[in-house]
C-alpha positions as CSV (number, residue, x, y, z in Angstrom):
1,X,0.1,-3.9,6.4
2,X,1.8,-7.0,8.1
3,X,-0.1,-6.4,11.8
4,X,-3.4,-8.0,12.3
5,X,-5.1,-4.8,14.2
6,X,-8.6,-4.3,14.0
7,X,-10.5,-1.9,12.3
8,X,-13.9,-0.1,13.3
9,X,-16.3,-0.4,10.9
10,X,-17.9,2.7,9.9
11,X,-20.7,3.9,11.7
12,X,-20.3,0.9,14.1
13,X,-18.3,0.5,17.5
14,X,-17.5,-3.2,16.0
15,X,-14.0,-3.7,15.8
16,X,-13.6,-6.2,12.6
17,X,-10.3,-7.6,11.5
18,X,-9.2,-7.3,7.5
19,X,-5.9,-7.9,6.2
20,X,-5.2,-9.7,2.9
21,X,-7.5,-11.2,0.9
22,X,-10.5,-10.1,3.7
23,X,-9.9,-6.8,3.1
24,X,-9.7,-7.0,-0.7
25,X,-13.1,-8.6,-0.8
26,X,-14.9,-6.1,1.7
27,X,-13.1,-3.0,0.3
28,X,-14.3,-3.8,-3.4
29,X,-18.0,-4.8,-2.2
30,X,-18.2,-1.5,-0.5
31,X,-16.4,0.9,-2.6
32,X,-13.7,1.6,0.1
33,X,-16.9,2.1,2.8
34,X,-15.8,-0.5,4.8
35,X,-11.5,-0.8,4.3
36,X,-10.4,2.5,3.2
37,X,-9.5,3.6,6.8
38,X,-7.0,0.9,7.9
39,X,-5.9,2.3,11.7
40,X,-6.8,6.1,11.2
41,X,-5.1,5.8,7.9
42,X,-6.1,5.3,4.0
43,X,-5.7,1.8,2.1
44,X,-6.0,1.6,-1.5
45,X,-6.1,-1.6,-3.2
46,X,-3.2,-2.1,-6.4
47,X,-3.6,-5.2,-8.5
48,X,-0.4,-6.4,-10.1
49,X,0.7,-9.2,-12.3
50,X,2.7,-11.4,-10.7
51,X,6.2,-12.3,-12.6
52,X,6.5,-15.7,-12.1
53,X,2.9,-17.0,-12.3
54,X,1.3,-14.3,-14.6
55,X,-1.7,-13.6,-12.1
56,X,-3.0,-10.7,-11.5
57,X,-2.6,-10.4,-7.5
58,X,-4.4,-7.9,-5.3
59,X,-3.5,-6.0,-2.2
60,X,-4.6,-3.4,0.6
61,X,-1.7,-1.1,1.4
62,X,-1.4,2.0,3.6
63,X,-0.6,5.0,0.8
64,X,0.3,8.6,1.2
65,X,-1.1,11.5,-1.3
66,X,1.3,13.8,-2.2
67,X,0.3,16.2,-4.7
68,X,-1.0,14.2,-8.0
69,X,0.8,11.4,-6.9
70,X,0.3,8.3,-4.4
71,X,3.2,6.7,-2.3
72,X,3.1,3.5,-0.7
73,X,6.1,1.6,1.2
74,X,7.7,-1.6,0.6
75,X,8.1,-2.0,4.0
76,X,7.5,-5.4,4.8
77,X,7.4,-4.7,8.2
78,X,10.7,-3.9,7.9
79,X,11.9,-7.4,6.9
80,X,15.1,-8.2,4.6
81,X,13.3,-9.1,1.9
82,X,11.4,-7.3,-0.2
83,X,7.3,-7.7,-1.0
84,X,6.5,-10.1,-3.5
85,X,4.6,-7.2,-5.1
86,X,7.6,-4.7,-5.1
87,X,9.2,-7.2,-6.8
88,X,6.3,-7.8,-9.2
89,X,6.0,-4.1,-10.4
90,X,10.1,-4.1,-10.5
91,X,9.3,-5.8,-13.6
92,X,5.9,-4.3,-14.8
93,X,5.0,-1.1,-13.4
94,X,1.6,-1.3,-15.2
95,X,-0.8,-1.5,-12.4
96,X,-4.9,-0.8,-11.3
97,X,-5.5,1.1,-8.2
98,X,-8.8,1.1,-6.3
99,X,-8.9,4.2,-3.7
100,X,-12.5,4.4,-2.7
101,X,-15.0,3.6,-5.6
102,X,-12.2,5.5,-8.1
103,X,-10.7,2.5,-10.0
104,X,-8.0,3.6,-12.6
105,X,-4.7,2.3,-14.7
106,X,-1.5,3.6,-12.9
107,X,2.3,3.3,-13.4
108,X,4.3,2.3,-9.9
109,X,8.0,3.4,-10.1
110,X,10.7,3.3,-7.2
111,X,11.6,6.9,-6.0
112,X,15.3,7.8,-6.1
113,X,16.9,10.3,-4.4
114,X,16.5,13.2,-2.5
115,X,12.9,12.3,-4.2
116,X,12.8,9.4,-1.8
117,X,14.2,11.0,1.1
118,X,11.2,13.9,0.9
119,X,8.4,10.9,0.5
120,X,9.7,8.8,2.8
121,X,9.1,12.1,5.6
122,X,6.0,12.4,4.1
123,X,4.8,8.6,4.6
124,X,6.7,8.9,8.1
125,X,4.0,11.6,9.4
126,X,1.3,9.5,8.0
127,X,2.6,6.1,9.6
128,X,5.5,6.4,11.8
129,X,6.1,2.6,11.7
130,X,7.8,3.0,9.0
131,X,10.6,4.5,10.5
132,X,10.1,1.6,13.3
133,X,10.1,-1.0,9.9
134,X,13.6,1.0,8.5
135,X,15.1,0.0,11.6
136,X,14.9,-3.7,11.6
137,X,16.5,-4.1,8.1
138,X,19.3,-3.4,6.8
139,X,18.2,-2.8,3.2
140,X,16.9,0.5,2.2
141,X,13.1,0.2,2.5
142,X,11.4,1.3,-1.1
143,X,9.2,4.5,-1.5
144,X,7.1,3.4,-4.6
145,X,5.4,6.3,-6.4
146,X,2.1,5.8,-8.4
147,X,1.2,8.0,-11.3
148,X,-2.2,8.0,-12.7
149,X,-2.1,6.9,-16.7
């Protein structure tokens, strides 16, 4: 969620703007109320440690359900590096997810293939940036899978 686009605020016409830390804060005080919908399409927030510093960092990201399961994108906005936090849960995939008021332990893993291929059409139909994101990098954009503990 690289974009600054605003969102409407539920039940308002207001356009408000959340991205990063913003959205974090409003999405926890409201149990996803206010956050959840990020451009027509669902947020959750994962908290990860960082592997360098040891802090536990926070983030809004657009996901995709799929069965059981919850994908997200290391997209970047298709840049040709990869997230810090891909690269955080690279080395722990231990992770907290907030969707809505639901809070729960989760394990992140990197989908290979043809898993990847049949996520990655999946998060397409949801966001088809990301297809717009594959195309300005060369490096094969991440489909991250997270499993409920």
């Amino acid at each position: 969620m690289s974009e600054q686009t605003p969102q409407k605020a539920p039940g308002t016409g207001t356009d408000i703007t959340l991205i990063g830390d913003e959205h974090v804060r409003v999405y926890r005080e409201t149990n996803g109320e206010t956050g959840y919908l990020w451009n027509g399409v669902p947020t959750l927030l994962f908290t990860s440690k960082g592997r360098k510093s040891g802090e536990m960092r926070t983030i809004p990201i657009i996901y995709t359900p799929v069965g059981d399961k919850y994908v997200i994108i290391a997209s970047k906005g298709g840049s040709p590096t990869h997230p810090a936090w891909y690269l955080n849960i690279s080395e722990d995939p231990n992770i907290e997810v907030q969707i809505k008021g639901d809070v729960f332990p989760a394990t992140a893993r990197t989908a290979g293939s043809p898993e990847r291929e049949e996520l990655w059409a999946e998060a397409v139909k949801a966001w088809p940036n990301y297809d717009v994101y594959q195309s300005r990098t060369e490096r094969k954009i991440p489909v991250v899978v997270i499993e409920r503990k």
